[in-house]
N, C-alpha and C positions, 0 to 999 in steps of 0.2 A: 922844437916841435916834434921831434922824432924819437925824443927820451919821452914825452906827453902821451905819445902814443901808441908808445911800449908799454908805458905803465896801463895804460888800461886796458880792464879784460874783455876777454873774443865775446863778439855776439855771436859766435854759433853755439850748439851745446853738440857735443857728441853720444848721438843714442846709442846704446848694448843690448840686447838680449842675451837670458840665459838658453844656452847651450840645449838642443830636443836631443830627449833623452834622461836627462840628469832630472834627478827627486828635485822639489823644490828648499833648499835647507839654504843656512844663513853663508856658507863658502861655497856654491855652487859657481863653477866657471861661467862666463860668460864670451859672448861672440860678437865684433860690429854690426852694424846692422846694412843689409846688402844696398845699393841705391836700388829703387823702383819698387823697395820689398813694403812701404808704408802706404800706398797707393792701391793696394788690393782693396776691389770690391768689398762693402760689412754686409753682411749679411742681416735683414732684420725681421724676422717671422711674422711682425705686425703688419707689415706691406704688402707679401706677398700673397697673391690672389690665384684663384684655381680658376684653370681656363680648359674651353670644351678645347680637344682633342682634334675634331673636326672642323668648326667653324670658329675658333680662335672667342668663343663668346666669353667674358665673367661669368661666374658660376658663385653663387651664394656658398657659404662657408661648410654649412651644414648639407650640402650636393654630397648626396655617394652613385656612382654611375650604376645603374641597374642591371641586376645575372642576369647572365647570357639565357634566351631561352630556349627550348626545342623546337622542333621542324614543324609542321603541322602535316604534316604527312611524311611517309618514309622516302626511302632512296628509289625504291621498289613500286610504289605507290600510281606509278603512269597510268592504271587502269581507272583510276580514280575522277580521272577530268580525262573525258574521253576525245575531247576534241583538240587539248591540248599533245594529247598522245598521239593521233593520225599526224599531227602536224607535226612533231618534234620527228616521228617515224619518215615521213613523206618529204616533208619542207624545213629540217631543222636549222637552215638559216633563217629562216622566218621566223622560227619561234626563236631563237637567240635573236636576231634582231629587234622582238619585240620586249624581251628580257632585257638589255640595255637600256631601251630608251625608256621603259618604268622605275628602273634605277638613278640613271643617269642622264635621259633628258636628250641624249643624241638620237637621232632620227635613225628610224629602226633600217631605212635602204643602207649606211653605211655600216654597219656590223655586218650587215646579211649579205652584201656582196663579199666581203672581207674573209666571211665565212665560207661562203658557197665556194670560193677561189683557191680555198687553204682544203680546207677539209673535203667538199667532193671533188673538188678537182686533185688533190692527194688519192682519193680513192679510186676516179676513174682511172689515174695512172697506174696504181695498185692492180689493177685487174686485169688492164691491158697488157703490162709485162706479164702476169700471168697467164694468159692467154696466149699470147708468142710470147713464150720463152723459148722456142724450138729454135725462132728468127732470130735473136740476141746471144750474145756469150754465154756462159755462166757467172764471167767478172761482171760483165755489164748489168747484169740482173743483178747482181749483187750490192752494187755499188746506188742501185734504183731503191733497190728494198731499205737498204741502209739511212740514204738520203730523206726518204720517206717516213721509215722510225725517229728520224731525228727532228724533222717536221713536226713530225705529230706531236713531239713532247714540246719543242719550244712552242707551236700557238696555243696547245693546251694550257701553257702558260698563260698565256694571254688571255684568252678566255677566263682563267680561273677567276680573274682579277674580277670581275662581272659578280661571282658569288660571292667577292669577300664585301665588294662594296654592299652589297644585299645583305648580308650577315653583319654588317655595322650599322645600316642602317636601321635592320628590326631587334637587334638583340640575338644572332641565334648560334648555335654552338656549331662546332666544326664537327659535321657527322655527315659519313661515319667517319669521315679521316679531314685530313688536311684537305683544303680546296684545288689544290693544282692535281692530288693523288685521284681524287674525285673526277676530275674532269678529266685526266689523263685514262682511267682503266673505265667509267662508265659514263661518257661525255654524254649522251643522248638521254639518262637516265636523270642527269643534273641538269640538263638543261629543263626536260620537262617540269624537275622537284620544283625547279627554283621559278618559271609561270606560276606555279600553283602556291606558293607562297606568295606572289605578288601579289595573287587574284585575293587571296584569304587575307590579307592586310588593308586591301582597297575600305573606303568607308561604305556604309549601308547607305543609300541613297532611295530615301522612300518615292515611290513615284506617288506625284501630284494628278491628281484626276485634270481634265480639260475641262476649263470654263468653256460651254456654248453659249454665247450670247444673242437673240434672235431679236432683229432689227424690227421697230414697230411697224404698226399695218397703215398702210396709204393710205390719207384720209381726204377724201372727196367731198364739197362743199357746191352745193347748183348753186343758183342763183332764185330758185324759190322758196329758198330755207334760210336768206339774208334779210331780217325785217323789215316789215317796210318804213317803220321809223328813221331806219339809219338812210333809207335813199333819201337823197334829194329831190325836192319837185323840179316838174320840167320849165319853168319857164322859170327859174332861180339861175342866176349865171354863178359860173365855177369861180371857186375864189382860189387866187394863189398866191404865195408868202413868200416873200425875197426878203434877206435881210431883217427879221423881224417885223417890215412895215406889208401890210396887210392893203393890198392892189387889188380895185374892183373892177373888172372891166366895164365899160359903156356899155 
């Protein structure tokens, strides 16, 4: 049994590749082949499908994603939407809160406390160390202001985030600079840009005139305008119907 089963040949085969690197000619060395190295993903170009970016949808083959557009107003442009401008000037948590939630759908009270807490409450403290500085060290003022610049740039951060999702939303180019640089050196400037693109992308909503519709007129009937064919005579007794069967009184 053991000579039977010498003599016959292995069922495995042993696979080789040639050597990366080497031309392909008829002596080219060769290399085993490593375990787990046959198990790579094929790649098959016929399969693969193009997917939106955003909402993970299929995209038809022939989809090219549309250029970026421009702004519909400048950086500078606050004088433009005047009411948008008292507010960004006076209340600009209010107007970033309401810049969120046209983007994104959160309720414009938490942006705008988030805001008012960061950023005027950053600048009332700003004022107040200036104000008494006389009160305070020098290091301690220092170390205020410091803290403060350093504030400002991380929520600016934060904020910027607001324009970009806006800027992917509509298609629009990064002007005049990056979104964080933007909200970091002219925050009140971006906040207003970016209302007034909201408001310019909203759809036109024709107003409908109001149907009035006026209830008809009371209509009054005596009893000398009932024929006298439909009354009954008086000495006919009333008849009434139960049941289909037709009951006369005595």
């Amino acid at each position: 049994m053991a000579s039977a089963e010498g003599d016959r040949p292995g069922q495995y085969v042993k696979l080789r590749k040639e050597k990366e690197g080497d031309a392909p000619a008829a002596g080219t060395e060769t290399e085993d082949i490593r375990p787990g190295e046959l198990n790579q993903p094929v790649r098959v170009p016929e399969l693969e499908v193009q997917k939106c970016g955003a909402c993970g949808q299929v995209l038809p083959p022939d989809f090219y994603p549309p250029v970026d557009e421009p702004w519909s107003t400048g950086i500078f442009g606050c004088a433009e939407d005047c009411d948008s401008c008292w507010t960004g000037l006076l209340c600009p948590c209010v107007l970033y809160g309401r810049n969120v939630q046209a983007v994104s759908g959160v309720p414009w009270t938490k942006p705008c406390t988030l805001h008012a807490v960061c950023i005027e409450g950053g600048i009332a403290l700003a004022i107040l160390t200036a104000a008494f500085h006389s009160v305070t060290t020098p290091v301690v003022s220092c170390l205020i202001g410091e803290g403060l610049l350093c504030g400002w740039m991380l929520y600016t951060a934060g904020t910027s985030l607001s324009r970009e999702d806006l800027q992917k939303k509509y298609h629009l180019t990064d002007s005049p600079c990056n979104p964080w640089l933007v909200h970091c050196t002219l925050h009140w400037c971006a906040i207003c840009q970016e209302h007034r693109e909201s408001k310019a992308h909203l759809p036109a909503q024709p107003v409908t005139p109001a149907t009035i519709v006026k209830p008809p007129l009371v209509q009054e009937m005596s009893m000398s305008e009932i024929p006298s064919s439909t009354t009954a005579p008086e000495n006919e007794a009333p008849k009434t119907r139960h049941d289909n069967v037709e009951v006369v009184p005595l």
